[in-house]
C-alpha positions in Angstrom: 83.8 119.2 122.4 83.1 115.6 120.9 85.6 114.4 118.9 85.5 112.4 115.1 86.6 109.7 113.8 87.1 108.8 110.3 86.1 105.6 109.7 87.1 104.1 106.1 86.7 100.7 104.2 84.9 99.2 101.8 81.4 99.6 102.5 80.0 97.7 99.5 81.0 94.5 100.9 81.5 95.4 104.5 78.5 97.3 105.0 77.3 95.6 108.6 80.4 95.4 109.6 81.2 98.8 109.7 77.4 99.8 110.6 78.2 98.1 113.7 81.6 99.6 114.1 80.1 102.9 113.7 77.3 102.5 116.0 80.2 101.7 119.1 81.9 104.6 118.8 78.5 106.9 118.5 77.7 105.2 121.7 80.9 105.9 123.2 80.1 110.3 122.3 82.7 110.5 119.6 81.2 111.5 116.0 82.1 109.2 113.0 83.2 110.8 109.2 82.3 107.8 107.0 84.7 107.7 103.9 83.9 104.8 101.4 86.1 102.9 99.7 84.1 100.1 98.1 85.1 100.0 93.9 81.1 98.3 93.3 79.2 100.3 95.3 78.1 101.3 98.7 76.1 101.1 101.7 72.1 102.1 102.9 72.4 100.6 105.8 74.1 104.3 107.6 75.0 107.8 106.0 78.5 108.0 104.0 79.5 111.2 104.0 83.0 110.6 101.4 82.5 108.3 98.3 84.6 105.9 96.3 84.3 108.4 93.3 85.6 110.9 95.2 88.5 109.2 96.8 89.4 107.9 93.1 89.0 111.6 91.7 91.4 113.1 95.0 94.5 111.5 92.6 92.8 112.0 88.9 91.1 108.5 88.9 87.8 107.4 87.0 85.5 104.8 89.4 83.3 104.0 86.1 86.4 103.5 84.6 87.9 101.3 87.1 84.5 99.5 87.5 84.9 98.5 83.8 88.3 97.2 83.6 87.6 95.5 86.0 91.2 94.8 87.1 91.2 94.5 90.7 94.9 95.3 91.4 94.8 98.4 89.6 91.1 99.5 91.6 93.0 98.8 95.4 95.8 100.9 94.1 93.8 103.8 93.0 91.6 103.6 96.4 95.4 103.7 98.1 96.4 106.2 96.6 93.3 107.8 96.8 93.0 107.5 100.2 96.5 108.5 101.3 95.8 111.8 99.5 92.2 112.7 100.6 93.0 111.6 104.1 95.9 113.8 104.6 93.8 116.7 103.2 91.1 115.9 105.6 93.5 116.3 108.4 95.3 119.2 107.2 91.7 120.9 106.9 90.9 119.5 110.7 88.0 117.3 109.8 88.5 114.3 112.2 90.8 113.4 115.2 91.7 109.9 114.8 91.1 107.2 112.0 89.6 103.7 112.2 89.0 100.4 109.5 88.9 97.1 109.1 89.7 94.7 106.1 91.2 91.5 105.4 94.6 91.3 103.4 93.3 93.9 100.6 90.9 96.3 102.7 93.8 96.5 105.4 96.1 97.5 102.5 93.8 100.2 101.3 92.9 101.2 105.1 96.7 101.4 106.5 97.8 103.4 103.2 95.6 106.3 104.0 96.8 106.3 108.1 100.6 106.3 106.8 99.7 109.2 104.8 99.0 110.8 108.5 101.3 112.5 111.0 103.1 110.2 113.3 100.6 111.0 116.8 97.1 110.9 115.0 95.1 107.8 116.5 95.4 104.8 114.0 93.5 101.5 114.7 93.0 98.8 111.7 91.1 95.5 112.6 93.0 92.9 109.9 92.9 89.5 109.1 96.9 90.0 108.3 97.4 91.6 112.3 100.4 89.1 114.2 102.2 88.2 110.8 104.5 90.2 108.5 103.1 93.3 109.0 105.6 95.9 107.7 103.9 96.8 104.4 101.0 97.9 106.4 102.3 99.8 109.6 105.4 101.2 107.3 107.1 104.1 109.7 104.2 104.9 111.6 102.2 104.3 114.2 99.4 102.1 112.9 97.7 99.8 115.9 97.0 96.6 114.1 94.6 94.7 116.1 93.8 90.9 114.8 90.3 90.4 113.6 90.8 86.3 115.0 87.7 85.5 112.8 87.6 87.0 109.0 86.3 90.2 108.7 82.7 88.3 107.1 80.1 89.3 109.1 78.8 90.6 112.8 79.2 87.1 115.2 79.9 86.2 118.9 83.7 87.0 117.7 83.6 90.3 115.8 81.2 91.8 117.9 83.7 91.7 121.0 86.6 92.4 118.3 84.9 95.7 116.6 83.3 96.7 120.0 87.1 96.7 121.5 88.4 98.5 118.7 85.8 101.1 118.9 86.9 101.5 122.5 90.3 101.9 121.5 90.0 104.5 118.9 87.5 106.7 121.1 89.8 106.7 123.9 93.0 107.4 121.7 91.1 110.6 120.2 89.9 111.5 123.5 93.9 111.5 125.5 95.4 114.6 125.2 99.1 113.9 125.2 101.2 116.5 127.7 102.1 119.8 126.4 105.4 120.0 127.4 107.5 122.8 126.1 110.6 121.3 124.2 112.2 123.4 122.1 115.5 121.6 121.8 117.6 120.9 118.5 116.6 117.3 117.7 119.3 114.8 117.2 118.6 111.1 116.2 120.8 108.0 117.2 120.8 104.4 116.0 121.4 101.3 118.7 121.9 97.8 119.2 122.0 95.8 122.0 125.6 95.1 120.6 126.2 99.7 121.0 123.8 100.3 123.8 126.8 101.4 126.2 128.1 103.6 123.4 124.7 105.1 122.8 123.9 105.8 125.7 126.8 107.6 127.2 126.5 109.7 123.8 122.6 110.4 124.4 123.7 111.6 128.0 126.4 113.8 127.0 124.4 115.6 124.2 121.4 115.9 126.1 123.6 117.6 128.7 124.9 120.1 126.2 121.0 121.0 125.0 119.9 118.7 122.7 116.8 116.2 122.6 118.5 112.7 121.7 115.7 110.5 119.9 117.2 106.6 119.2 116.0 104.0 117.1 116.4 100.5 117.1 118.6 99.5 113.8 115.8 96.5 113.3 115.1 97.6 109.7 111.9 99.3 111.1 113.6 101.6 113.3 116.5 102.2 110.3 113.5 103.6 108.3 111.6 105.0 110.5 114.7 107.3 111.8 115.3 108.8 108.2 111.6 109.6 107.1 111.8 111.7 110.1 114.7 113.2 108.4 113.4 113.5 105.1 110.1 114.9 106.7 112.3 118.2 108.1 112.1 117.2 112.2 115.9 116.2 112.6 118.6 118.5 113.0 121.2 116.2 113.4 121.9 112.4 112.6 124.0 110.5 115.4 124.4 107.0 113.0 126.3 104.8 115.8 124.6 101.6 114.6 124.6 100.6 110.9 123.8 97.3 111.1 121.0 97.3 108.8 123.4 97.5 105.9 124.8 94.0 106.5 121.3 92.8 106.6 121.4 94.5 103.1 124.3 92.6 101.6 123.6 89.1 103.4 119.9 88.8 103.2 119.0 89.1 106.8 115.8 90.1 108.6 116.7 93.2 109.6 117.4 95.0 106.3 116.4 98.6 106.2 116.6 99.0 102.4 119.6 100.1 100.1 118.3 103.6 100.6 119.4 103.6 104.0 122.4 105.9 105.1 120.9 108.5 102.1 117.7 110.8 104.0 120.7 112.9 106.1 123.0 113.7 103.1 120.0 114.9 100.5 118.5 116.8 103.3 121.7 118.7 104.6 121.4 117.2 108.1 124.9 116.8 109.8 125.4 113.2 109.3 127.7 111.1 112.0 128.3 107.7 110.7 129.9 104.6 112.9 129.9 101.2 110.7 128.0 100.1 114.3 127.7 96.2 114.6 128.1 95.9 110.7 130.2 92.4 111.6 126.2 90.5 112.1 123.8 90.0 109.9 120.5 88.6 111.3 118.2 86.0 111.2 115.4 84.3 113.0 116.0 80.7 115.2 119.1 78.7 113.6 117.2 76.8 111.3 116.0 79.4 109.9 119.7 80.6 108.4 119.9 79.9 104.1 121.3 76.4 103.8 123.7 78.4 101.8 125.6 80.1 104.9 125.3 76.9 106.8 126.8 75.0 103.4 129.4 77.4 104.2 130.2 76.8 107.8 129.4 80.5 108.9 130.2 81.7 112.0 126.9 81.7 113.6 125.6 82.7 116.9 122.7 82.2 118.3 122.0 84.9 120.1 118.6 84.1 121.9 116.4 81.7 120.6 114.4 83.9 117.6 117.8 85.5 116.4 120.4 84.1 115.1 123.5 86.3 114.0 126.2 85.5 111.3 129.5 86.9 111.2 130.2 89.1 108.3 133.1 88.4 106.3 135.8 90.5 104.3 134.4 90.5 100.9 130.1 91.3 102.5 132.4 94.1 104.5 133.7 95.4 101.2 130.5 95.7 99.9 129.1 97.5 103.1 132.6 100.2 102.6 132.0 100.6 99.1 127.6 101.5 99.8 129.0 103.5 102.7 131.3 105.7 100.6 128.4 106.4 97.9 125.8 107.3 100.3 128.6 109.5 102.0 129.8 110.8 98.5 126.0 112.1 97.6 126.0 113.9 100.7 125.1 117.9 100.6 125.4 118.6 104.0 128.4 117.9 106.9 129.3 114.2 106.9 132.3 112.6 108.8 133.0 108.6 110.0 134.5 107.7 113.0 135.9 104.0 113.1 136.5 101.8 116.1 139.9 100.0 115.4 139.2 97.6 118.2 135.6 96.0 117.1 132.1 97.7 115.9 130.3 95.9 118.2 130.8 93.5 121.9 131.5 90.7 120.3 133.8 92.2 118.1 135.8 92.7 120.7 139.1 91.6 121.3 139.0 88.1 121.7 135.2 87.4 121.5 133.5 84.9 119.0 133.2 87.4 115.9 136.7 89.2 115.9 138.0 89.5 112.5 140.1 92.2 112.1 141.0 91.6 108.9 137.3 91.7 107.9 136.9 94.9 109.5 139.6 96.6 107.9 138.2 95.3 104.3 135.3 97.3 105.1 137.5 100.3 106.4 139.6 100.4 103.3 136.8 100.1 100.6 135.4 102.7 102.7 138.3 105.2 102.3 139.6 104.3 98.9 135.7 105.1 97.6 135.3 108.1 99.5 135.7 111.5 97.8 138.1 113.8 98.8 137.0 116.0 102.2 135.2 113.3 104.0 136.7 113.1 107.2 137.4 110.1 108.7 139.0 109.0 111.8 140.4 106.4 113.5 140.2 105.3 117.2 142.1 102.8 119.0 139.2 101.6 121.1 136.1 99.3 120.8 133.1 100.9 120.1 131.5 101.1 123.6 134.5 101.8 125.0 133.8 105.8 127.0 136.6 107.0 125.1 135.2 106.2 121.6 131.6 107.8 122.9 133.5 110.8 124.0 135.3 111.3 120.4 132.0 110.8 118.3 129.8 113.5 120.8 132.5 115.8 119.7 132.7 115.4 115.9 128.8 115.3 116.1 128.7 118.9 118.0 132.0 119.9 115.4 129.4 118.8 112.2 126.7 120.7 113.7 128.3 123.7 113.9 129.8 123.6 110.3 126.1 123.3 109.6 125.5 126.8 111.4 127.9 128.6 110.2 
C-alpha cells in the first residue's frame, strides 16, 4: 500500500515550488494530501485538496476576515493555529503518513507549528531559509528535520531543484521505514545527564533497567530539559529520575542552556514520582569565552572554558539561593511522590573536592534555601559523597524505586 504525504505551505505565493515538490514524491509512488495555507489565495497550477478557509475555520477563524485586516502577524497566527489543530485531526483520522513544507522565516513558522502538533515518530521534513541557525522555536520538543533551503525559497533553479528533489527523497523514504516492532512493555522512567553526571547516570540507568524498567535520558541542554517533561505532561512517563538540573542555573544567570522557569513542574502536576538531584547546578553555560556578558567578566567570574563553543561559569551563593528557593516551589506544588537527594561532596566533577569550581559554601546556600522553603514531608537527604561517586548512584536508584512504590500503593 502507497503511502501519503501531507504537504502544507503557502500555495498562493509558493505555488511552483510546491508543484515541483509534489511532482517528486508522486514520482517516488507515495501519494501527496495538499493542505493550503496561503491567506490571499491559492494555486491552479495542481489539485489542493485542504484550503486556507478551512484551516482558519479548524480553530473558529474568518479568512475574509483576516484578508481584510490585513494584519499579517495576526493571519500566520491563525494559519498556526489552524494548522496545528487540523493536522493533528488529520492524523488522528489516518489521512497521511508523514508531513512535508517549505517556507522562509514565516512559512517555516506556520509549517513546523502544525508537525509539533504531531506525535513524536511521524516523518517531519521542513525545507527553511532559517535551517542551521536558532532553530528552537521551530523544531520545539519534536522531531522536526530542518533541511536548509541554501537559496531562498523564490522560485524552481539549479539550487532548489536539487534541494526540493532531496527533500522529497527524504520524506518518501521516512514514510516508507517501518520502525521495529519490538515488544516493550516496561514502566518508563526518564533521567537527566551531563557530561559533568554521566558516571552517575549511567550506573543508575543500569541498575533500574536491571530491576525492569526502560531508562529514557536526556541531555539537560535546555532542549532535552523540555523535551523530557512534555513527555511527562503527555502521560508516557511513569517515573522522573532528575539527576541533572542544570538548566535551572541557566535560568537564574542567563545562559544558553535554559530550559524555562517551568522546568522541574511537568512531574509534580502530573503525579509522576519525581527524584530530584541539584545535578551540575554549580555551571551556567555559554558559548566561546567572548561570548560571556561583559557583566560576569566585569565581575571576574570563575570561568571555564570547557571546549571551545562552551564556556561554563561557576555559580555563586546568592544564583544558588535562587536555584533552592525555585526548587522548593516546584517541589511544594507537587501532587504526586517527590523527594531530593543532595551530594555533600559536589553536584558535579568539577565540583569535586579540590577541582576548579568547589564552593562549598555556595553549595550549601542552595541546600539551605532549599530546605528552609520546602513544606513539611518532603524528604530530603543528605549524602557524604560526590555525585558520581557509586555510592550516591546506589542511594538515589533506591529512593527512586521507594517513590515509585508510594505511587502504587
Amino acid at each position: 500500500m502507497s503511502k501519503t504525504v501531507l504537504m502544507i505551505g503557502a500555495f498562493d505565493t509558493k505555488g511552483a515550488e510546491y508543484a515541483f515538490l509534489r511532482e517528486q514524491i508522486l514520482g517516488q509512488g507515495a501519494k501527496v494530501l495538499a493542505v493550503n495555507t496561503g491567506v490571499m489565495g491559492t494555486t491552479d497550477l495542481f489539485p489542493v485538496d485542504i484550503e486556507a478557509a478551512a484551516v482558519a475555520e479548524a480553530v473558529g477563524g474568518d479568512l475574509d476576515a483576516i484578508r481584510k485586516d490585513a494584519d499579517r502577524g495576526a493571519a500566520m497566527k491563525l494559519m498556526a493555529d489552524g494548522s496545528a489543530r487540523l493536522v493533528r485531526r488529520l492524523h488522528e483520522e489516518g489521512r497521511f503518513d508523514g508531513i512535508v513544507g517549505m517556507g522562509g522565516s514565516g512559512g517555516s513558522s506556520v509549517v513546523t507549528a502544525a508537525m509539533r502538533a504531531l506525535p513524536v515518530g511521524v516523518p517531519k521534513v521542513c525545507v527553511s531559509t532559517v535551517a542551521g541557525g536558532e532553530t528552537s522555536a521551530f523544531v520545539g520538543t519534536k522531531d522536526v528535520v530542518l533541511i536548509p533551503s541554501i537559496a531562498d525559497v523564490a522560485g524552481v533553479n539549479r539550487i532548489s531543484r536539487v534541494i526540493f528533489s532531496r527533500a522529497a527523497g527524504a520524506i518518501v523514504g521516512m514514510v516508507g521505514i517501518e520502525p521495529p516492532n519490538v515488544a516493550d512493555d516496561r514502566p518508563i522512567i526518564v533521567a537527566s545527564m551531563f557530561g559533568n553526571t554521566t558516571d552517575c547516570v549511567d550506573r543508575c540507568r543500569e541498575a533500574l533497567n536491571g530491576k525492569g524498567y526502560e531508562v529514557l535520558v536526556f541531555h539537560a541542554t535546555g532542549t532535552g530539559g523540555k523535551t523530557m517533561e512534555s513527555l511527562v505532561n503527555e502521560g508516557l512517563v511513569d517515573a522522573v529520575l532528575d539527576i541533572t538540573t542544570t538548566e535551572w542555573a541557566d535560568e537564574v544567570c542567563g545562559g544558553v542552556l535554559s530550559a524555562g522557569p517551568d522546568r522541574l513542574a511537568a512531574a509534580g502536576r502530573n503525579g509522576v514520582p519525581h527524584l530530584i538531584v541539584p545535578g551540575c547546578v554549580d555551571m551556567a553555560n555559554f558559548g566561546p569565552i567572548d561570548t560571556v556578558p561583559q557583566k560576569y567578566k566585569d565581575a571576574e567570574r570563575n570561568l571555564y572554558e570547557w571546549n571551545p563553543a562552551i564556556t561554563l561559569m561557576r555559580t555563586t551563593a546568592d544564583e544558588n539561593r535562587q536555584m533552592g528557593k525555585a526548587f522548593a516551589e516546584k517541589a511544594n506544588e507537587a501532587t504526586g511522590p517527590i523527594a531530593f537527594l543532595l551530594p555533600m561532596k559536589g553536584v558535579s566533577i568539577l565540583d569535586g573536592d579540590g577541582e576548579r569550581f568547589c564552593d562549598r559554601q555556595a553549595d550549601q546556600a542552595m541546600f539551605d534555601a532549599l530546605t528552609e522553603n520546602l513544606r513539611d514531608g518532603i524528604e530530603v537527604v543528605q549524602l557524604d559523597a560526590n555525585i558520581n561517586d557509586a555510592e550516591f548512584s546506589a542511594k538515589a536508584v533506591e529512593m527512586m524505586l521507594q517513590l515509585i512504590e508510594q505511587k502504587a500503593t
